[in-house]
N, CA, C and O atoms as a printed pandas DataFrame, in Angstrom:
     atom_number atom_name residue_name chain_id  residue_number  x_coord  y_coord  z_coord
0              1         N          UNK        A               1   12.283    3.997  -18.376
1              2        CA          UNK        A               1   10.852    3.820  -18.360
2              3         C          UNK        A               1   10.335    3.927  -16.937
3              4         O          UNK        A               1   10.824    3.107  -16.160
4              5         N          UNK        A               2    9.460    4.761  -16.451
5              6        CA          UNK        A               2    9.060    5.305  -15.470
6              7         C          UNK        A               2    8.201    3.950  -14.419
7              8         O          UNK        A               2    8.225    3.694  -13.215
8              9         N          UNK        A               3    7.538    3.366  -15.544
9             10        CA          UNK        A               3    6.377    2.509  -15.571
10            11         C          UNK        A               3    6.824    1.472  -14.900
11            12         O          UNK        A               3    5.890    0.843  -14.402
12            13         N          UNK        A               4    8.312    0.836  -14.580
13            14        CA          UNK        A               4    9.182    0.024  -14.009
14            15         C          UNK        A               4    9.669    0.076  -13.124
15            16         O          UNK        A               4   10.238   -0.939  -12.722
16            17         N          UNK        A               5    9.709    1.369  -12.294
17            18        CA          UNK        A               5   10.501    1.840  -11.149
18            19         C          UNK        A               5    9.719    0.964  -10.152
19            20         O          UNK        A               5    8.610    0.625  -10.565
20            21         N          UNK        A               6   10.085    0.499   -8.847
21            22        CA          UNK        A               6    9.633   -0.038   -7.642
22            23         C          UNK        A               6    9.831    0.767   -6.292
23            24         O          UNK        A               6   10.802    1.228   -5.692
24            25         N          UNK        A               7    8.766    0.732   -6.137
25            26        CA          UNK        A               7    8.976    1.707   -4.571
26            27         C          UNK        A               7    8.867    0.721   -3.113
27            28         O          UNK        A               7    7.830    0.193   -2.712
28            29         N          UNK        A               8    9.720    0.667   -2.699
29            30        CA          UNK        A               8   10.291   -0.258   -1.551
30            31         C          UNK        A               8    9.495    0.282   -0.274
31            32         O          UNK        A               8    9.884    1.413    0.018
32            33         N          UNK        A               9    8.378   -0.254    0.667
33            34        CA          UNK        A               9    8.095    0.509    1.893
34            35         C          UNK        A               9    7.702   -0.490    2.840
35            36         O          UNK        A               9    6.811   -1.322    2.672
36            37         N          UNK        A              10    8.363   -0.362    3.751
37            38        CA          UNK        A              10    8.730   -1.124    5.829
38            39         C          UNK        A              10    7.136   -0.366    6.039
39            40         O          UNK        A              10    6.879    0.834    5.943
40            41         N          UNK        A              11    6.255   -1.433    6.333
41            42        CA          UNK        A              11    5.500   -1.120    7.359
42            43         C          UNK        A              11    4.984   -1.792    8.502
43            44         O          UNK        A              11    4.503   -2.898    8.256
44            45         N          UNK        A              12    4.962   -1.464    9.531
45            46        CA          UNK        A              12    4.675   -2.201   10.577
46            47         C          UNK        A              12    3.085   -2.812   10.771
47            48         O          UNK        A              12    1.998   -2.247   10.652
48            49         N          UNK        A              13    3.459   -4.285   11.138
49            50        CA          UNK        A              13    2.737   -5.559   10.760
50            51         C          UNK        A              13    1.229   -4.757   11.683
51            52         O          UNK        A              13    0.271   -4.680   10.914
52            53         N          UNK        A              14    1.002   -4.348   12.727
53            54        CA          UNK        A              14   -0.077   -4.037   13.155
54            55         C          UNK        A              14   -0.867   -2.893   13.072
55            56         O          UNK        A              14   -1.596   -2.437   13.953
56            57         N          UNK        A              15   -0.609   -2.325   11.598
57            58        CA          UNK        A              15   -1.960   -1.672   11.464
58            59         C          UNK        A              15   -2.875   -1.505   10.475
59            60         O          UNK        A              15   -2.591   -1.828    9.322
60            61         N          UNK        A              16   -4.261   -0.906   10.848
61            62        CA          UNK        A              16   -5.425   -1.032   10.474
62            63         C          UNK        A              16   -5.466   -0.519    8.946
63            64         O          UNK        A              16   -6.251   -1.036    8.150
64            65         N          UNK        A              17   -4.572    0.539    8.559
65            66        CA          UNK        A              17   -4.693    1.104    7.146
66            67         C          UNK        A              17   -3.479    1.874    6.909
67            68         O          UNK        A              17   -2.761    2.608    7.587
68            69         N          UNK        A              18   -3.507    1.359    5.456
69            70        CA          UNK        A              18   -2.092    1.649    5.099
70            71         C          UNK        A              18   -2.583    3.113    3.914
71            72         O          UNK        A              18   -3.463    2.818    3.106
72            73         N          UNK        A              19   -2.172    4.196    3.866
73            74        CA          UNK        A              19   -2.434    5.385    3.418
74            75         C          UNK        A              19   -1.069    5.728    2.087
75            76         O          UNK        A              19    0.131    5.932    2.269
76            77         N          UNK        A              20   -1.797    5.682    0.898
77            78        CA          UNK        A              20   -0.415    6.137    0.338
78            79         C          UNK        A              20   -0.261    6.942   -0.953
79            80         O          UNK        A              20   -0.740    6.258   -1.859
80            81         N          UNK        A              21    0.327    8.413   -1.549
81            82        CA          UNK        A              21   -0.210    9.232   -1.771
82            83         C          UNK        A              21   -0.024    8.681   -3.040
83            84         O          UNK        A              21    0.581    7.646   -3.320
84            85         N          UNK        A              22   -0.833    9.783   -4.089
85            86        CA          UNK        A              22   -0.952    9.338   -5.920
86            87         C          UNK        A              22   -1.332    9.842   -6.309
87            88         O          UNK        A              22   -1.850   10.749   -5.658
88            89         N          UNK        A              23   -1.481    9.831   -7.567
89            90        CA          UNK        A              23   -2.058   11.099   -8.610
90            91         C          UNK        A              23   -3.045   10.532   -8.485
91            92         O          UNK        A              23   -3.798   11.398   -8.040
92            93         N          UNK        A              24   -3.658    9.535   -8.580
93            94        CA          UNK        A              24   -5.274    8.989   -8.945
94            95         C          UNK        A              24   -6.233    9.929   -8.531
95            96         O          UNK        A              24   -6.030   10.606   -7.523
96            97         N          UNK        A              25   -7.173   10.032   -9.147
97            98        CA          UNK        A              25   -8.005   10.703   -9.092
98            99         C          UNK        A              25   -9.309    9.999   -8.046
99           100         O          UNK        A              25   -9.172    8.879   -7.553
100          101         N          UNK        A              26  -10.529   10.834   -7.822
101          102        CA          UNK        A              26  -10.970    9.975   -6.557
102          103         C          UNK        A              26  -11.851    9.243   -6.977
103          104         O          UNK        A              26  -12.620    9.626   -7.858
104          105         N          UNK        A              27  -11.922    7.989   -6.410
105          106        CA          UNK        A              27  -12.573    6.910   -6.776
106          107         C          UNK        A              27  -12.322    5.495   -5.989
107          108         O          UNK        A              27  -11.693    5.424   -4.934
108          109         N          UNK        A              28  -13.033    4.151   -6.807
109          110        CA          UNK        A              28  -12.969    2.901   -6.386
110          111         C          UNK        A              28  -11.722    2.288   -6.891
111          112         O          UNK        A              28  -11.752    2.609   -8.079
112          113         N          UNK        A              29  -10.418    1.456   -6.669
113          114        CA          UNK        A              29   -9.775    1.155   -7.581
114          115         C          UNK        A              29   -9.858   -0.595   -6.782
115          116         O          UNK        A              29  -10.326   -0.908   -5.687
116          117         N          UNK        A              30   -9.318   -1.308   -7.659
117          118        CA          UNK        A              30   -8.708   -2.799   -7.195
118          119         C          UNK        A              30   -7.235   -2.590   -6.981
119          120         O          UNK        A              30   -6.514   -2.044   -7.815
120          121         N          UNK        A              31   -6.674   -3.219   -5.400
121          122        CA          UNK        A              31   -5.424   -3.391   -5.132
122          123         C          UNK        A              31   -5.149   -4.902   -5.667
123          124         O          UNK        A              31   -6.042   -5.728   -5.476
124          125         N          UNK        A              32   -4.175   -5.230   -6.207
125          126        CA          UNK        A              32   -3.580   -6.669   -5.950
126          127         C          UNK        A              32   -2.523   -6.505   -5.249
127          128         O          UNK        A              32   -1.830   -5.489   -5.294
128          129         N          UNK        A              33   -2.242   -7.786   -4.330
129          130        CA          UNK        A              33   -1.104   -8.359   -3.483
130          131         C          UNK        A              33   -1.088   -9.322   -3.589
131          132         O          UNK        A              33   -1.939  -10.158   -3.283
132          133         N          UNK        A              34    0.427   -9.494   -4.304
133          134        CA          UNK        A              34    0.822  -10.618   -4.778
134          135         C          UNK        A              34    1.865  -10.984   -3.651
135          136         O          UNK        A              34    2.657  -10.109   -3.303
136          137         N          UNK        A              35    1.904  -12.162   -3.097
137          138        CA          UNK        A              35    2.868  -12.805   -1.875
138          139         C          UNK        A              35    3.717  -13.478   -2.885
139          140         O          UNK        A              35    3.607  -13.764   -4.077
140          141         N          UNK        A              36    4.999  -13.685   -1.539
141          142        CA          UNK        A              36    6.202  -14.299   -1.789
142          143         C          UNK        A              36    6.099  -15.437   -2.827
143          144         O          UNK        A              36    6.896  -15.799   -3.691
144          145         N          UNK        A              37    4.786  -15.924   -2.456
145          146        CA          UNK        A              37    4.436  -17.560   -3.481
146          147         C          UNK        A              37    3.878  -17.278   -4.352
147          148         O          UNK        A              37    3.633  -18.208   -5.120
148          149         N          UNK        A              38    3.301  -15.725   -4.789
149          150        CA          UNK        A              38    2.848  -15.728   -6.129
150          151         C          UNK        A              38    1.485  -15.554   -5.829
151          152         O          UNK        A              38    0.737  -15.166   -6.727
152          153         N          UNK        A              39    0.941  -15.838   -4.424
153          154        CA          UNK        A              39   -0.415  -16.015   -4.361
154          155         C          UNK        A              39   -0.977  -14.634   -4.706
155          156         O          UNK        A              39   -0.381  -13.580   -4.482
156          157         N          UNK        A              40   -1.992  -14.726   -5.184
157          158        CA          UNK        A              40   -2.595  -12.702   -5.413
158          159         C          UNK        A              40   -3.878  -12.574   -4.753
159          160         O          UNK        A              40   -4.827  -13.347   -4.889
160          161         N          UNK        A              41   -3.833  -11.521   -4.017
161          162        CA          UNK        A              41   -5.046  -11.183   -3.064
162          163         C          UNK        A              41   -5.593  -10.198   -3.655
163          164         O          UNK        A              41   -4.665   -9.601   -4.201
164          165         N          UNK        A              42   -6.820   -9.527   -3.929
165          166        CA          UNK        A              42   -7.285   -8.648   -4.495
166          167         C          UNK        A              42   -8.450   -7.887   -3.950
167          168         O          UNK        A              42   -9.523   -8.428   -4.216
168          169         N          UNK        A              43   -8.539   -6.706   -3.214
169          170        CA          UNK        A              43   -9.621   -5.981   -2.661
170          171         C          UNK        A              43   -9.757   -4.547   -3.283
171          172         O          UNK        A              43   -9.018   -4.152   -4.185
172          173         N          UNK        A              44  -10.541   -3.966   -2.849
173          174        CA          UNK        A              44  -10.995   -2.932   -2.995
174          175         C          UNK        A              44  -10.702   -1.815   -2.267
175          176         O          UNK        A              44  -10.936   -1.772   -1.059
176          177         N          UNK        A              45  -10.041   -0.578   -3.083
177          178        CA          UNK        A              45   -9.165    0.654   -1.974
178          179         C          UNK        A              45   -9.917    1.806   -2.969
179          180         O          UNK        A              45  -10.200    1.876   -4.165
180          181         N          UNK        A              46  -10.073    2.660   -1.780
181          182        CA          UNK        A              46  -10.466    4.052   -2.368
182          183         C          UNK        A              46   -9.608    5.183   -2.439
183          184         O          UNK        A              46   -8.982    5.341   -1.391
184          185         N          UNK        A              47   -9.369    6.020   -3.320
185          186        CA          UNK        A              47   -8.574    7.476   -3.404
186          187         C          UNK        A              47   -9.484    8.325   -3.045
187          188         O          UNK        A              47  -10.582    8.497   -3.575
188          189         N          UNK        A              48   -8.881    9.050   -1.827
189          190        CA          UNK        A              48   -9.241    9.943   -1.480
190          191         C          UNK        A              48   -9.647   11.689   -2.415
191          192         O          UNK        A              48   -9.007   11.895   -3.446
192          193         N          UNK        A              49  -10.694   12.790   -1.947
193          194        CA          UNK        A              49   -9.999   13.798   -3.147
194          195         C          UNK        A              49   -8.924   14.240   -3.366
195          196         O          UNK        A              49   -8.758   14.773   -4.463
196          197         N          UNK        A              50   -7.844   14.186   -2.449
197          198        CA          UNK        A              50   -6.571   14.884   -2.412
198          199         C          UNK        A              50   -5.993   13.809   -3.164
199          200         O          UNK        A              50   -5.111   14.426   -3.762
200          201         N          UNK        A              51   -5.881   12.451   -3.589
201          202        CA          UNK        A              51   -5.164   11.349   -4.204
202          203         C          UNK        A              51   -4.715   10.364   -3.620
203          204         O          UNK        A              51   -4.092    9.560   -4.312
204          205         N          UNK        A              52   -4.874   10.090   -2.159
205          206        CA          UNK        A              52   -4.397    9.201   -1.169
206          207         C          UNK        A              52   -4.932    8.067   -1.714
207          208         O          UNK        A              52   -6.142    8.265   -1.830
208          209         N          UNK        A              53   -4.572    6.742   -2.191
209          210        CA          UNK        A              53   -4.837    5.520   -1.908
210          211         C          UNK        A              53   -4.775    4.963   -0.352
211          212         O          UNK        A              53   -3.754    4.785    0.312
212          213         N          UNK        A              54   -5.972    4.764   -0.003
213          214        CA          UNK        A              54   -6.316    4.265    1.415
214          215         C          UNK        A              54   -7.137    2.819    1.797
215          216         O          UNK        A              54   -8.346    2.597    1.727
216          217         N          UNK        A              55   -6.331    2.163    2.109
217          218        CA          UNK        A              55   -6.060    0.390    2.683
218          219         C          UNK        A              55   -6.061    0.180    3.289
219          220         O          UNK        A              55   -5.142    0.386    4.082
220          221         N          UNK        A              56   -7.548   -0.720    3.643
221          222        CA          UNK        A              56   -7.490   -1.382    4.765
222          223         C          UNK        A              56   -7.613   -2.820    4.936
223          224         O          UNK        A              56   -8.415   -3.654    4.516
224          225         N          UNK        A              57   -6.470   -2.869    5.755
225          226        CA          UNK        A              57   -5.760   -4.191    5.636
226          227         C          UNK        A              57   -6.666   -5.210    6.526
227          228         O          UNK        A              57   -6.526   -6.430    6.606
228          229         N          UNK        A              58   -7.376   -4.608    7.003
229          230        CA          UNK        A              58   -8.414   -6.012    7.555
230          231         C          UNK        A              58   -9.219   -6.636    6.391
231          232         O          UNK        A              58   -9.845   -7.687    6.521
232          233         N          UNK        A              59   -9.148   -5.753    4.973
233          234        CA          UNK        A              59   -9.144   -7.165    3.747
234          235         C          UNK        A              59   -8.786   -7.867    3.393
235          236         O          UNK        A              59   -9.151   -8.433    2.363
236          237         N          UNK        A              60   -7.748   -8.195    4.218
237          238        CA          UNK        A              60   -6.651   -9.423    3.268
238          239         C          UNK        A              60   -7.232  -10.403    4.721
239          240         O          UNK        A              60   -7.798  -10.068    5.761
240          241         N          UNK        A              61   -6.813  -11.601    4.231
241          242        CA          UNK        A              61   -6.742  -12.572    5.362
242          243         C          UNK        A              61   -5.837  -12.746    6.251
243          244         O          UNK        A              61   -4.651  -12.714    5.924
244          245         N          UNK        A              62   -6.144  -12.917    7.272
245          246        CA          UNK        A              62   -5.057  -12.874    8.822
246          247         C          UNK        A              62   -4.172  -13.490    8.038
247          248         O          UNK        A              62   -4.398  -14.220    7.073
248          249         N          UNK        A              63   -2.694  -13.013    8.706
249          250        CA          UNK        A              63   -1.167  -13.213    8.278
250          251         C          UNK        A              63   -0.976  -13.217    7.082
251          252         O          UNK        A              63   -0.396  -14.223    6.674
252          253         N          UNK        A              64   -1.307  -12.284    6.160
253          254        CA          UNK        A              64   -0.783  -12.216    5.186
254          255         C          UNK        A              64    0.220  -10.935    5.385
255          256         O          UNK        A              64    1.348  -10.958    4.893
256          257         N          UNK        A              65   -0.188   -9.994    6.018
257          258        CA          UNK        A              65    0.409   -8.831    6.054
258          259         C          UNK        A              65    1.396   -8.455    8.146
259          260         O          UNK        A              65    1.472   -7.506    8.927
260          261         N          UNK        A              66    1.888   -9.901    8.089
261          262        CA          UNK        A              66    3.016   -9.797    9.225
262          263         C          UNK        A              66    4.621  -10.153    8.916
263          264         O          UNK        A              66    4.953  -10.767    7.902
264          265         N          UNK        A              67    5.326   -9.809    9.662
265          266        CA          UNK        A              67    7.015  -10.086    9.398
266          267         C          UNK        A              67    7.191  -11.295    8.889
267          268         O          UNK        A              67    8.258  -11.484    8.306
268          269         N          UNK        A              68    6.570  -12.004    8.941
269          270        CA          UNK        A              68    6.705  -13.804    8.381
270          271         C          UNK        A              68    6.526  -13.708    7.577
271          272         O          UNK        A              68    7.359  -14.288    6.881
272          273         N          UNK        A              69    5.088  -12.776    6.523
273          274        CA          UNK        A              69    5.659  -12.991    4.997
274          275         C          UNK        A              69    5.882  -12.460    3.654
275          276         O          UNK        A              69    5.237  -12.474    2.605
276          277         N          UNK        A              70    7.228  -11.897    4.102
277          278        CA          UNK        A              70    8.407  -11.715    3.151
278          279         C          UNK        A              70    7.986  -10.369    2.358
279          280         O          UNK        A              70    7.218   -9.532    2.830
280          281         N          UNK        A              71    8.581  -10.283    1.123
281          282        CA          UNK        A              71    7.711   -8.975    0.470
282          283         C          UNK        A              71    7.216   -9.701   -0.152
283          284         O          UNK        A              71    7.323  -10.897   -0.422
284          285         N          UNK        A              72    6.273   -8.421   -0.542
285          286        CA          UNK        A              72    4.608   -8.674   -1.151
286          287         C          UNK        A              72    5.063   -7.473   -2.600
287          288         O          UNK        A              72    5.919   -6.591   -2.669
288          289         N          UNK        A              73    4.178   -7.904   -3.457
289          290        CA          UNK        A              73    4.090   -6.752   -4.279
290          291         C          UNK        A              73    2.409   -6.304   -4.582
291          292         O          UNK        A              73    1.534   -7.169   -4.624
292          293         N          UNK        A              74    2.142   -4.982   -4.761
293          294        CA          UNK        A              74    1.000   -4.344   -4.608
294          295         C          UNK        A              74    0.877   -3.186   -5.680
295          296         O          UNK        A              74    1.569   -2.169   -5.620
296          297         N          UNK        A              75   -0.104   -3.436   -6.706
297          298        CA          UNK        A              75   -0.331   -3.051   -8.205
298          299         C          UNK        A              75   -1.855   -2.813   -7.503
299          300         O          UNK        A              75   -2.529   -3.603   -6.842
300          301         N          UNK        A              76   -2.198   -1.097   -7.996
301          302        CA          UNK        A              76   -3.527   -1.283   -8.403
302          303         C          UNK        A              76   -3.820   -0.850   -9.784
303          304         O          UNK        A              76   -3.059   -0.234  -10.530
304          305         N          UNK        A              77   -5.069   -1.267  -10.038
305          306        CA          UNK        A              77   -6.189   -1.543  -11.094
306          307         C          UNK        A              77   -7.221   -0.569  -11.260
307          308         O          UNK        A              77   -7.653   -0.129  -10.195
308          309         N          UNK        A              78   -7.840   -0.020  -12.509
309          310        CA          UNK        A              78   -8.801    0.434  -12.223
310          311         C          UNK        A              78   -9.522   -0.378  -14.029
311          312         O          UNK        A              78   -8.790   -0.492  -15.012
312          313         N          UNK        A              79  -10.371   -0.624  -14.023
313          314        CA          UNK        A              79  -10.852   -1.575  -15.123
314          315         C          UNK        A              79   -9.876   -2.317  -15.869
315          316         O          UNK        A              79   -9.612   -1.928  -17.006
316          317         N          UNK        A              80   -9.344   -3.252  -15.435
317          318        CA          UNK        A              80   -8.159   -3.754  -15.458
318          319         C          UNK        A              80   -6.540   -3.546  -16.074
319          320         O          UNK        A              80   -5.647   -4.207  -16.604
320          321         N          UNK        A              81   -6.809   -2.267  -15.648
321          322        CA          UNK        A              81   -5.513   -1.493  -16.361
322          323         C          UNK        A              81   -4.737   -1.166  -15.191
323          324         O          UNK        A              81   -5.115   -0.400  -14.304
324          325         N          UNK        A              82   -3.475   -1.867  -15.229
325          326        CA          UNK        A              82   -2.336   -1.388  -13.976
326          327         C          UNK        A              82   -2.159    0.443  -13.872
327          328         O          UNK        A              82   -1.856    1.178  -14.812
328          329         N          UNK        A              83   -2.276    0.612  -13.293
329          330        CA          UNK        A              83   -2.099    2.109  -12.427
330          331         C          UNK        A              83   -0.522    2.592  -12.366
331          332         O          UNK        A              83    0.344    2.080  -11.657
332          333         N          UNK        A              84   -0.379    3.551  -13.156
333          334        CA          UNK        A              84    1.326    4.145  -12.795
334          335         C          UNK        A              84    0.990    5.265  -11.446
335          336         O          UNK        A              84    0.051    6.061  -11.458
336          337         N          UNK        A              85    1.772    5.144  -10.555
337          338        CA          UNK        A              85    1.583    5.475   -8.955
338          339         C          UNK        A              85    2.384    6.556   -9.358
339          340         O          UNK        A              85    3.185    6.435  -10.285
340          341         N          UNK        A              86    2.174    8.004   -8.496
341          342        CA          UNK        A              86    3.092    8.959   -9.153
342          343         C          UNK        A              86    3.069    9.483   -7.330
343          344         O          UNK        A              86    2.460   10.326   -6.671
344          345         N          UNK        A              87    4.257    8.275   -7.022
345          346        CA          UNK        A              87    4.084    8.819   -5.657
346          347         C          UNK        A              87    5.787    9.750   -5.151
347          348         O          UNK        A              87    6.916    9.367   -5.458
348          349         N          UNK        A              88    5.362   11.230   -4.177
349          350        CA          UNK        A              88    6.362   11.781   -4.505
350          351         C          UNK        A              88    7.210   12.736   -5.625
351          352         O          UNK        A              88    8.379   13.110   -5.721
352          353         N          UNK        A              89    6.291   12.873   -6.210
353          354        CA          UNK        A              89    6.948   13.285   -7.649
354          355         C          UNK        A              89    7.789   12.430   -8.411
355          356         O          UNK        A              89    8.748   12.864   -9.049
356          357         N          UNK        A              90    7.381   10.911   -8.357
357          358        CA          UNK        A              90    8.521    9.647   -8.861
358          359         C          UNK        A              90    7.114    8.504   -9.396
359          360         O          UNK        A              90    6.154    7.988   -8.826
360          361         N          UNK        A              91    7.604    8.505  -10.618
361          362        CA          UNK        A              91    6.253    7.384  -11.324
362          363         C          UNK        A              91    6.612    6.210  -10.668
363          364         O          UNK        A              91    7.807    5.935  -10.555
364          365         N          UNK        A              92    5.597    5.351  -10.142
365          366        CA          UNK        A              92    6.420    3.900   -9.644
366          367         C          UNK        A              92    5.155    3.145  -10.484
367          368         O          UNK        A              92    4.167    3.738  -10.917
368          369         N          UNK        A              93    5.408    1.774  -10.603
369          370        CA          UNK        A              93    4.639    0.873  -11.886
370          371         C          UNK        A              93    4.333   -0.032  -10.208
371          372         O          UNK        A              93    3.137    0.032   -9.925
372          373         N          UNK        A              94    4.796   -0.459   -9.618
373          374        CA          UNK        A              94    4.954   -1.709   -8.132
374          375         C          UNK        A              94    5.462   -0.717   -7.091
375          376         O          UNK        A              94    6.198    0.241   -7.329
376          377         N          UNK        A              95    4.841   -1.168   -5.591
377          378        CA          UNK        A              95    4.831   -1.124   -4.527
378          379         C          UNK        A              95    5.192   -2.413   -3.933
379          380         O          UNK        A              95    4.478   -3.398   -3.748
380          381         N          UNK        A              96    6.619   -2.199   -3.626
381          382        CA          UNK        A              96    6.620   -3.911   -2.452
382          383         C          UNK        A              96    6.520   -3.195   -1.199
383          384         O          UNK        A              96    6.827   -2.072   -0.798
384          385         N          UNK        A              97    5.784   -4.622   -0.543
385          386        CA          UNK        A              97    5.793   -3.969    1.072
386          387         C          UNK        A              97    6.390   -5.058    1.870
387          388         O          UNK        A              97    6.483   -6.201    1.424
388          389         N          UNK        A              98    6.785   -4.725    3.018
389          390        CA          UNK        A              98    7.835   -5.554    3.852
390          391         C          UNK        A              98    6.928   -5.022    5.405
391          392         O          UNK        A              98    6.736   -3.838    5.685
392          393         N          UNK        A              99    6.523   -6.061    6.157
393          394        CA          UNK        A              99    6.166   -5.386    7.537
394          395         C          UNK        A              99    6.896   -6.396    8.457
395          396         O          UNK        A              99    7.299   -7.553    8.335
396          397         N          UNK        A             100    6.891   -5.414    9.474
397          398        CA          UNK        A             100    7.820   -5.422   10.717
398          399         C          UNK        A             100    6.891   -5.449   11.872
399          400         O          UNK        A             100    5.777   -5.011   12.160
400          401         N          UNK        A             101    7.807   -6.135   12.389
401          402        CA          UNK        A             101    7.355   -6.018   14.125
402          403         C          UNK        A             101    7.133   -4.744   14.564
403          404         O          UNK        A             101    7.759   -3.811   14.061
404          405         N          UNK        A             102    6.056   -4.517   15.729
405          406        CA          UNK        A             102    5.965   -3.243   16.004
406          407         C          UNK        A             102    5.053   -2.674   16.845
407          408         O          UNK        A             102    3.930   -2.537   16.359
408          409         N          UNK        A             103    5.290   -2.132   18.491
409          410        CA          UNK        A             103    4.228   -1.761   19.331
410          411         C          UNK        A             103    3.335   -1.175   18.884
411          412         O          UNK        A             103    2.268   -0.996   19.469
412          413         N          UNK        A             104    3.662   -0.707   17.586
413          414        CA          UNK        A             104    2.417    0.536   16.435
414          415         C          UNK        A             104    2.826    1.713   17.842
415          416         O          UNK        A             104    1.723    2.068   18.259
416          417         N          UNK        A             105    3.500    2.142   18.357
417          418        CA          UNK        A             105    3.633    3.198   18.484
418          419         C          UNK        A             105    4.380    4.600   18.498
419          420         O          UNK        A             105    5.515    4.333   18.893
420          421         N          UNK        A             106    4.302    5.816   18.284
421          422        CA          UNK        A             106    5.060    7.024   17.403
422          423         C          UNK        A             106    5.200    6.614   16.203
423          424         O          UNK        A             106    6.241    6.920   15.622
424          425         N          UNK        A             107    4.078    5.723   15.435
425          426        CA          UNK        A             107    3.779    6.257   13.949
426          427         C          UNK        A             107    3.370    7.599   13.743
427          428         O          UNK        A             107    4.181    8.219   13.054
428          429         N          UNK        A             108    2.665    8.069   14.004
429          430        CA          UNK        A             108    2.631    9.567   13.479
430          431         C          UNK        A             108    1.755   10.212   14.402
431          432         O          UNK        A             108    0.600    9.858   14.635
432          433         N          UNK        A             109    2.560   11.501   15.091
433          434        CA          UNK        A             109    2.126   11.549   15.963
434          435         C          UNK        A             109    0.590   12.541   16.011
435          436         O          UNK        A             109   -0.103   12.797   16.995
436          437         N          UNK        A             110    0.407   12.927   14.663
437          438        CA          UNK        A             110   -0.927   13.367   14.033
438          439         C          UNK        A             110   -2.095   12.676   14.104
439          440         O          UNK        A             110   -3.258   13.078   14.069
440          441         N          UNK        A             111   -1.521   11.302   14.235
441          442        CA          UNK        A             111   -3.010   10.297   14.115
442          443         C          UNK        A             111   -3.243    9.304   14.974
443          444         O          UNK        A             111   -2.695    9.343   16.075
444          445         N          UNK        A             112   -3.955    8.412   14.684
445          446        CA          UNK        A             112   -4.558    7.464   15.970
446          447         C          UNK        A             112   -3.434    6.487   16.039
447          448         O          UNK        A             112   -3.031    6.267   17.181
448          449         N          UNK        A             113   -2.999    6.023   15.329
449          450        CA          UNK        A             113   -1.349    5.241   15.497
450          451         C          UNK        A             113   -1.860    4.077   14.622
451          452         O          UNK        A             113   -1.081    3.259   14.133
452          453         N          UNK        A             114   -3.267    4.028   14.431
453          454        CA          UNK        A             114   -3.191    2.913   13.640
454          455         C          UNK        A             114   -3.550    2.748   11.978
455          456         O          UNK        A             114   -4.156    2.004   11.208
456          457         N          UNK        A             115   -2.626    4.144   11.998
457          458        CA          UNK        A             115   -2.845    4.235   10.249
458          459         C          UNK        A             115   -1.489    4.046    9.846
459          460         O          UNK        A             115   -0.781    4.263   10.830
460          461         N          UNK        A             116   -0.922    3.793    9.021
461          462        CA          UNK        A             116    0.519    4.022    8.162
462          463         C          UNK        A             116    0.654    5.039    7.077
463          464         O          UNK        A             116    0.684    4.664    5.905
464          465         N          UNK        A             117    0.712    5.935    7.302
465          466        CA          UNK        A             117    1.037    6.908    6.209
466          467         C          UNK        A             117    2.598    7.340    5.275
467          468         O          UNK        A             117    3.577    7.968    5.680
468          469         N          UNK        A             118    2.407    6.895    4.299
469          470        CA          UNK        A             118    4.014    6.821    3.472
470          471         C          UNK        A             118    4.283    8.572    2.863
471          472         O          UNK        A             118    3.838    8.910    1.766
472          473         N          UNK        A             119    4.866    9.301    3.536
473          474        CA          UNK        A             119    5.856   10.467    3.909
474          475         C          UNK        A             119    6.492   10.546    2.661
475          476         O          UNK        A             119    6.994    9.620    2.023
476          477         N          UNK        A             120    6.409   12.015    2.300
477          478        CA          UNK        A             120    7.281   12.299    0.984
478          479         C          UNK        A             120    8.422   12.984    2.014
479          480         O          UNK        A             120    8.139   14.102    2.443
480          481         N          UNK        A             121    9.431   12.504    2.349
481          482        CA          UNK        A             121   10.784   13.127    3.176
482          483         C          UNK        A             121   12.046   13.008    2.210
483          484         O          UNK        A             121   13.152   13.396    2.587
């Protein structure tokens, strides 16, 4: 079942938006982030036209999204229906994220350094 797979992604604790690709079509969706304790944070991310889900993490509240805490898991929504992520050519149902320490610099050397963009490699 496709709908179950988890996609595991390291990102470093200091930056401004986290970029990550999908079939979704373009629009408003709801992210949830659910922390180590269960707590669930819930904002608002837009898909780009190309399908990018694009996050910006100055919605969540300070320290939620640094090396201290732990993985997170991250489901979005669009009228309250969980979203199958078809990132890569690989259906994923969950996104955990794990962030790291990090000067934020040679993230990519295409952009301002303070985006995170998740790489089909």
């Amino acid at each position: 079942m496709a709908c179950c797979l988890i996609k595991n992604v390291e990102i470093p604790e200091c930056v401004s938006t986290i970029v990550i690709p999908t079939s979704l079509t373009n629009g408003t969706y709801q992210v949830t982030l659910t922390d180590r304790f269960n707590k669930k944070y819930n904002v608002d991310a837009e898909v780009d036209e190309d399908g990018f889900l694009i996050i910006d993490t100055s919605m969540f509240p300070v320290g939620v999204l640094t090396r201290y805490s732990g993985v997170s898991m991250l489901e979005v929504f669009s009228d309250c229906t969980r979203q199958v992520l078809n990132i890569c050519d690989t259906e994923y149902g969950y996104i955990t994220l794990t962030f790291y320490n990090s000067d934020n610099t040679g993230l990519n050397p295409y952009s301002d350094n303070s985006t995170f963009t998740l790489c089909c490699n």
